[in-house]
N, C-alpha and C positions, 0 to 999 in steps of 0.2 A: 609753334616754334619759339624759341627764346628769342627773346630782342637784346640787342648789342648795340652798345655806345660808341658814338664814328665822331673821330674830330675832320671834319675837311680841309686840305688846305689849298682855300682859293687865290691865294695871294698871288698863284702866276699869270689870273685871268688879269688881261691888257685892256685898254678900255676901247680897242676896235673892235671887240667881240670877234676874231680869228676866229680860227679852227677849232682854240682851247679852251678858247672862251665860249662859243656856243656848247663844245660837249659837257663841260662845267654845269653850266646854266641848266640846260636839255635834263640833264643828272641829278643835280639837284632839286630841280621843278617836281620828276616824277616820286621822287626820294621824299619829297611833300606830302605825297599820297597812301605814303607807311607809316603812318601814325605810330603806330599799334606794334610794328616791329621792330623800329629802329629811334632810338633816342639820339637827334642828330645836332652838333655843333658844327661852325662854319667861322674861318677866318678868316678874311679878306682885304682887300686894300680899303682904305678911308672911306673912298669915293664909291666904293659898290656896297657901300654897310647896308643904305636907306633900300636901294638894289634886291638885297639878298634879304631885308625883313620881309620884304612885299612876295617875296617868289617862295620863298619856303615858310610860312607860318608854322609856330609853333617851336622853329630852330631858335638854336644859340646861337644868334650871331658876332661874333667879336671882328672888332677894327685893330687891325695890326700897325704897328708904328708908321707913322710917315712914310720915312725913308722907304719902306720895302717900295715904293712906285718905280726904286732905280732896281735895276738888275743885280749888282753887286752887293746891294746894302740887305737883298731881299735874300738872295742865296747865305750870305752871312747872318741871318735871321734866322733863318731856316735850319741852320748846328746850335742855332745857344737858344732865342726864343720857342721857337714852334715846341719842343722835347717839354719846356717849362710847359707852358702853356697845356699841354698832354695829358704831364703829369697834374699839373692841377686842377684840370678842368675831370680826370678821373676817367678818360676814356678808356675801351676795350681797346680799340682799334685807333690810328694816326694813318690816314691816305693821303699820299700825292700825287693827284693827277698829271705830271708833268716831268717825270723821268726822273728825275732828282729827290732825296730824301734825306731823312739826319742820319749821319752815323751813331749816332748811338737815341734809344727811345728807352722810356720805362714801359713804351706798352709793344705790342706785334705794328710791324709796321706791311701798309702794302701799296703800291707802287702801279700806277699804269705806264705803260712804256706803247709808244704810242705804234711807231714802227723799227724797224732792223737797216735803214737805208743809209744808214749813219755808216754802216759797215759793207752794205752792195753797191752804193752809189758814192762812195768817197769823193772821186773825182767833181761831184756836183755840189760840194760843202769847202766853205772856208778852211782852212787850215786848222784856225782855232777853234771855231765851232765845232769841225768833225771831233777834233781833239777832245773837247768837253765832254759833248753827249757821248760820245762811246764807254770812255770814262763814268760817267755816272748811270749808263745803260749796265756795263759790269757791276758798278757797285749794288746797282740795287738790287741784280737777280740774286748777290752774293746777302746781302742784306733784310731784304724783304722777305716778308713768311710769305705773302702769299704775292702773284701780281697779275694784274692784269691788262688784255691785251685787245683791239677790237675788228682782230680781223683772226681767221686760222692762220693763214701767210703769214701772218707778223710771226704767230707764235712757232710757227714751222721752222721760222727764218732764226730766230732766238735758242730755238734746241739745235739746228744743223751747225750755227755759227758762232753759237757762243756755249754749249754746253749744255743748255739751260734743263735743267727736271721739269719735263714737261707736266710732272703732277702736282705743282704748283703756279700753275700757268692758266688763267681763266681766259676764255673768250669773251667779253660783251661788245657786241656789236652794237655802233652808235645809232640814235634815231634820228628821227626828224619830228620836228611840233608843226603838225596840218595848221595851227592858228599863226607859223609865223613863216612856212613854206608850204602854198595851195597855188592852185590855178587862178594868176590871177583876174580882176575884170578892167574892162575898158579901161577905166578911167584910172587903176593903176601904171595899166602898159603906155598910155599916154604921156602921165605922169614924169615917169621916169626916164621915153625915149626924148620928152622937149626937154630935161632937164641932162641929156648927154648931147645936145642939138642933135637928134636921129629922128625928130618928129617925121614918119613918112615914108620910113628910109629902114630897109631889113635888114638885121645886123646877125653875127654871130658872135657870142658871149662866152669868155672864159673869167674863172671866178679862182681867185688865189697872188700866192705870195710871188714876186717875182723873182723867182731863186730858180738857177739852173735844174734841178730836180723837174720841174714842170713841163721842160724845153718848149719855151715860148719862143725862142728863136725859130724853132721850125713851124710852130703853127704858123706864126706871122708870113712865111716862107707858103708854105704849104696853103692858106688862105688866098695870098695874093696869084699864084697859081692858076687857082681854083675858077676866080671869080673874077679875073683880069679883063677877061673875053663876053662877061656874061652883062645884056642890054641889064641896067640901074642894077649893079654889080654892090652888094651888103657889105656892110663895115663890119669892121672887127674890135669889138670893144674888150680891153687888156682890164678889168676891175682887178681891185688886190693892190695889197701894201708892197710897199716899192721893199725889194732885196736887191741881191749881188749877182745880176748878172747884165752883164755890162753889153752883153750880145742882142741883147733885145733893141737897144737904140740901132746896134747896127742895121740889124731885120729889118727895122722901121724905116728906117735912113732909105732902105733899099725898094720900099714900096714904091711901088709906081705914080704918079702924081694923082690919076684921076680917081685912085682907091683913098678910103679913109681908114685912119685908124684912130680910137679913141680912149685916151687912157685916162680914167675921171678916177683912181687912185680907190681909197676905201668908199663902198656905197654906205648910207646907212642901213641898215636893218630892215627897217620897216618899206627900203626900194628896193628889194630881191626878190621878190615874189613879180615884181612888175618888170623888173632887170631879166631874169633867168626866164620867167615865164612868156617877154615880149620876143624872144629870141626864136630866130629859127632855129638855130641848134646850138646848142652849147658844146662848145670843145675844150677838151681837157688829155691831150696828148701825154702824158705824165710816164715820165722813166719808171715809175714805181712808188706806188702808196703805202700806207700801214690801213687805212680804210679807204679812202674817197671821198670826205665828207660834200663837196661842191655836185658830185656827181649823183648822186640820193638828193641834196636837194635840190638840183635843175628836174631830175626825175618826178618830183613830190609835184614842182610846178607845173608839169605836163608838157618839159622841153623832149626835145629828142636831142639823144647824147651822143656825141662821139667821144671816146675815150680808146687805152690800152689797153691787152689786156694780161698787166705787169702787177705780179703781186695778188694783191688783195682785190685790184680793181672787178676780176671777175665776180667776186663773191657780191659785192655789193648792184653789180648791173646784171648779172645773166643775163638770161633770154631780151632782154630790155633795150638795151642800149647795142651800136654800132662800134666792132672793135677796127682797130686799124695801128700802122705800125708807128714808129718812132721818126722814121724819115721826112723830109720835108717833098719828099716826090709821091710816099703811099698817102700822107693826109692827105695831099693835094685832092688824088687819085678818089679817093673815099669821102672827101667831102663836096667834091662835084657832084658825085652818083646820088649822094644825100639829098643836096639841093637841089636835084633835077627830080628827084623822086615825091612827086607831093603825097601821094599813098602812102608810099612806106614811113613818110616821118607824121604822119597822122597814127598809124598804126603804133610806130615806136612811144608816141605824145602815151595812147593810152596805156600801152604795156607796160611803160616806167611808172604811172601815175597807182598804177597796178600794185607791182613792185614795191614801191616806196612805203605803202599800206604796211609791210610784214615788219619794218624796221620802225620802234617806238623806244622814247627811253621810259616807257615802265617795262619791257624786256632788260634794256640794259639793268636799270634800277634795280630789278629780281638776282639779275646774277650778280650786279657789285654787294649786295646783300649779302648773298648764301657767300662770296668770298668773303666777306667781312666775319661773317659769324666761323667759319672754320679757322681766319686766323687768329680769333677770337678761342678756338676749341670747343666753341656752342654750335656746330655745322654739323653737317653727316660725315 
C-alpha cells in the first residue's frame, strides 16, 4: 500500500487525560507501530511535546504556541496557524480529532466527530456549548473529505440528522491499552481504596464528566435506594472533572446520613486500574454515548458493568455488561439484584474482560489509516 503523510492535531488533548485525551494518546501509540505506512507529524500543547516524543518514536513532533493551553486562543490557532503549519510541513492529510477544524486547508482535511448528542440530548448541554459543537459538527461534515466516527450509532445518528453521505463516514472503534487498563492486584486496589478513605469498605464507581448527559443525579438516587437497607451498605464514588450540572449536589444533599458518597474529582491514570477494578460494579447510567469509553475500560478491568442501553452503549458492552433504564427507581431496581447476585457479577467480571479483548487501537489505527490514504486518493 502506499504511505500517506498525516499532520495530527493534538492541541485539544487537556492535561487530565479525558475521554480525548486517552483516544489521542491510544491512537497515536498504535499509529507508532506503522512505521512503514505512514509518515506521521504531531502538534501539541508545550507540555505534552517531551509526552508525545517518548509515545510515538520516529514522529514529528512540533510544540504549538503558548497560548493554545486557553480554549479561545487555541480555536483561533487552529483557522490561521494549524493550515500554515500543513502547508509547510507538506502533508497529504490535516486530522482533528476533536470536532472542530480550519475552514480553509491546502491539503484534504478529516475530522472525528465523536458523537450526534449535541443534537438528541440538547436539553443536557449549555446553551452555548450546544450552540458551538452543532455548528462545527455541520461544518465539518460540510468540510471534511473524509470523517470519522467510533461507534455505528454515532454515524447512523449523523446520516438520519444531519444529512450526512454516509460514504464518507468511517467507523473506528476506540481501544483500550491492557498496560494501562487490566485487572488489577492487591496492592493496587488497596492503594487506591486508602487513598479515597474506602480502605475496607465496597463501593460502586462511576468514571466521567459531571455534565447532565451522564444523569448522575439518578444514579445517586438510584444507589442510595439500593443499598440503604443493605448490613455495611457500599459507597458510591462520583470520579471525573467537575461540569454543569448542578443537580448532583442536590442528589447528594439527599443521601441519607449513614451512606457515603465520595467525590475525589480527576484520579490519576495510573489509579484506574485499582479504582474501576477495586469496585463491585461500576455504573454508568448515561442518556446516550458516541462510544462509552469508561464502560470498555471498567470491562478491561474485570468490573461488572451497569450501563444503558442508549446509543452506541450496546455496541461496546453486548453480551458483557447489565442493561438498565434511565430512571432512578429501575437502577435502584437493577442494581440491587446485581449486588445480591455474587455469581452473576463474577460471570459478568469474566465476560467484559472477554469483550474488552476485541477492542484495540491498532484496529482503530488500521481504519484512521485506510481513511487517511482515500482522502489522500492513495486508498481503495
Amino acid at each position: 500500500m502506499s504511505g500517506v503523510r498525516v499532520l495530527v492535531d493534538a492541541t485539544c488533548v487537556s492535561a487530565d487525560r479525558g475521554g480525548v485525551g486517552r483516544y489521542v494518546d491510544g491512537l497515536l501509540a498504535a499509529l507508532a507501530r506503522t512505521p512503514d505506512e505512514l509518515s506521521l507529524s504531531v502538534v501539541c500543547q508545550r507540555t505534552d511535546a517531551d509526552r508525545y516524543l517518548a509515545l510515538v518514536p520516529g514522529a514529528e513532533v512540533i510544540a504549538a504556541p503558548t497560548a493554545v493551553s486557553h480554549r479561545p486562543a487555541r480555536l483561533a490557532w487552529e483557522q490561521t496557524g494549524l493550515p500554515i503549519l500543513a502547508q509547510q510541513l507538506n502533508v497529504d492529510v490535516l486530522h482533528s480529532p476533536f470536532y472542530t477544524s480550519p475552514l480553509r486547508s491546502s491539503c484534504p482535511l478529516t475530522v472525528t466527530i465523536h458523537d450526534a448528542t449535541f443534537f438528541t440530548e440538547r436539553d443536557h448541554y449549555d446553551k452555548a456549548r450546544g450552540t458551538f459543537f452543532r455548528s462545527a459538527i455541520k461544518t465539518s461534515l460540510r468540510r471534511a473529505a473524509r470523517v470519522i466516527v467510533p461507534s455505528k450509532a454515532t454515524s447512523d445518528e449523523l446520516v438520519r440528522l444531519l444529512d450526512a453521505d454516509p460514504s464518507i463516514v468511517d467507523v473506528a472503534y476506540h481501544g483500550v491499552d491492557p498496560a494501562a487498563f487490566h485487572r488489577p492486584n492487591s496492592a493496587e486496589i488497596e492503594r487506591v481504596s486508602a487513598r479515597l478513605g474506602l480502605a475496607g469498605v465496597g463501593y460502586i464507581a462511576f468514571l466521567g464528566v459531571m455534565e447532565p448527559r451522564k444523569n448522575v443525579p439518578n444514579l445517586v438516587r438510584g444507589w442510595a435506594a439500593a443499598v440503604a437497607d443493605r448490613p455495611n451498605p457500599p459507597a458510591l464514588v462520583l470520579a471525573g472533572g467537575a461540569g454543569h450540572d448542578d443537580a448532583i449536589d442536590e442528589a447528594v444533599a439527599a443521601v441519607p446520613a449513614h451512606l457515603k458518597v465520595v467525590r475525589p474529582g480527576y484520579l490519576r491514570p495510573t489509579d484506574l486500574p485499582g479504582y474501576l477494578g477495586g469496585a463491585l460494579i461500576a455504573a454508568y447510567p448515561s442518556h446516550g454515548e458516541g462510544f462509552g469509553l469508561p464502560v470498555l475500560e471498567a470491562m478491561a478491568c474485570g468490573t461488572p458493568v451497569l450501563t444503558t442501553p442508549r446509543l452506541s452503549l450496546p455496541e461496546v458492552g453486548g453480551d458483557a455488561v447489565v442493561y438498565t433504564g434511565e430512571d432512578s427507581e429501575t437502577i435502584a431496581k437493577d442494581l440491587s439484584e446485581l449486588l445480591a447476585d455474587d455469581q452473576r457479577r463474577a460471570k459478568l467480571s469474566i465476560l467484559g474482560t472477554e469483550r474488552a479483548r476485541d477492542f484495540t487501537w491498532d484496529a482503530s489505527a488500521r481504519v484512521h489509516l485506510e481513511t487517511w490514504r482515500r482522502a489522500a486518493g492513495k486508498g481503495d
